[in-house]
Structures are given as C-alpha cells and as structure tokens.
C-alpha positions as a Markdown table, in Angstrom:
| # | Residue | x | y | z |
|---|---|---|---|---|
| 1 | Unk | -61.2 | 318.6 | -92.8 |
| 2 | Unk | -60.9 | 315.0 | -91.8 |
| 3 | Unk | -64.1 | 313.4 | -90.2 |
| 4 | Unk | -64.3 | 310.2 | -88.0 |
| 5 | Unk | -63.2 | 306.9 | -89.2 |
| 6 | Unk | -66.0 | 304.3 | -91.1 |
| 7 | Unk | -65.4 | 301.5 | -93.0 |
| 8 | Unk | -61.7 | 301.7 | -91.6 |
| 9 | Unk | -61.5 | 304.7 | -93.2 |
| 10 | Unk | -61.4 | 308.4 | -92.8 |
| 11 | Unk | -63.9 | 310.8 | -94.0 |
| 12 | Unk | -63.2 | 314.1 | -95.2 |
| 13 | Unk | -65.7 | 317.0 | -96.7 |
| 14 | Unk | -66.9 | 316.9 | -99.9 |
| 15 | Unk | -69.5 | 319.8 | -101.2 |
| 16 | Unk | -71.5 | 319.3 | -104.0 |
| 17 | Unk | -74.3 | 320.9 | -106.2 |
| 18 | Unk | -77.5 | 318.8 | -106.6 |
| 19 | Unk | -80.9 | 319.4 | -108.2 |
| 20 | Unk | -84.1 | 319.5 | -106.4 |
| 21 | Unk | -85.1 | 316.2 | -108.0 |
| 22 | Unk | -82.0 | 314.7 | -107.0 |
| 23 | Unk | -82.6 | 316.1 | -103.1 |
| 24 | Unk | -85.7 | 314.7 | -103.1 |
| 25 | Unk | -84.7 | 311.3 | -104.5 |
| 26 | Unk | -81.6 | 310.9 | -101.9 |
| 27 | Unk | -83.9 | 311.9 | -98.9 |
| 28 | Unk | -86.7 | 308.8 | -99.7 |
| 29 | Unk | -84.0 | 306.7 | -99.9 |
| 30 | Unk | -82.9 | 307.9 | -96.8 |
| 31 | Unk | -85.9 | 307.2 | -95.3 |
| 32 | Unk | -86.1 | 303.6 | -97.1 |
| 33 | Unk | -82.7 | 302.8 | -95.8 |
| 34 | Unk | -83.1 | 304.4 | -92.3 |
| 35 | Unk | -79.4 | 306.2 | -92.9 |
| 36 | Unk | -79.0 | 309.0 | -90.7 |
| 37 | Unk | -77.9 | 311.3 | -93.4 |
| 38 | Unk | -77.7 | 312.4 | -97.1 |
| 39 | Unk | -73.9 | 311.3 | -97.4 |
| 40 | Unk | -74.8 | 307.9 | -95.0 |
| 41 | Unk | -77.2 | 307.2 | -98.0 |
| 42 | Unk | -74.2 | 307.9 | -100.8 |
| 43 | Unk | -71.8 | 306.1 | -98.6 |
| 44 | Unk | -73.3 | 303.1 | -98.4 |
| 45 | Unk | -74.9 | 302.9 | -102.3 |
| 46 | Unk | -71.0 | 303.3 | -103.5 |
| 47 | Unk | -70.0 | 300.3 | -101.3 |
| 48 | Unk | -73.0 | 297.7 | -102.9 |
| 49 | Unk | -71.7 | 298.9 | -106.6 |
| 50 | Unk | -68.2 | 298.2 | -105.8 |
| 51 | Unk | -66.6 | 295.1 | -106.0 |
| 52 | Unk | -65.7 | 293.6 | -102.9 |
| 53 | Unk | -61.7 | 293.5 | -103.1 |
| 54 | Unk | -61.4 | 297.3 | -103.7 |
C-alpha cells in the first residue's frame, strides 16, 4: 500500500517483529525527538546515517 509522499518520496508498509526492549527503546526516542510515530523515529535516524548524495 503506498502511503503519502516525505522526503520526495513515497511510503509504503513495512511490518516488522521487534522485542520489548527494542519497543521501549524506539518510543524514548520518540519522545526525545518529538516524532509523531514509531516509523517517524526510524525514518528520520536512517536519513542522519546516510550519506547525503544517496
């Protein structure tokens, strides 16, 4: 299913299978980064690891 465009691109759904640890993890960073979801906070950590011509 394709989602709205960010970042000039589109988004489409991705399931995946975390721990508890890991849950709890990406919901304080959440909250650190004031993202309005669990995927917002992925999002956005891939893009500051990736080099800025990809």
């Amino acid at each position: 299913m394709v989602r709205k465009k960010i970042y000039s691109e589109s988004k489409r759904r991705f399931t995946m299978t975390l721990t508890e640890t890991a849950i709890n993890w990406l919901q304080k960073k959440q909250m650190e980064m004031q993202a309005g979801s669990l995927s917002d906070v992925i999002e956005r950590m891939a893009r500051e690891k990736l080099p800025k011509n990809e």
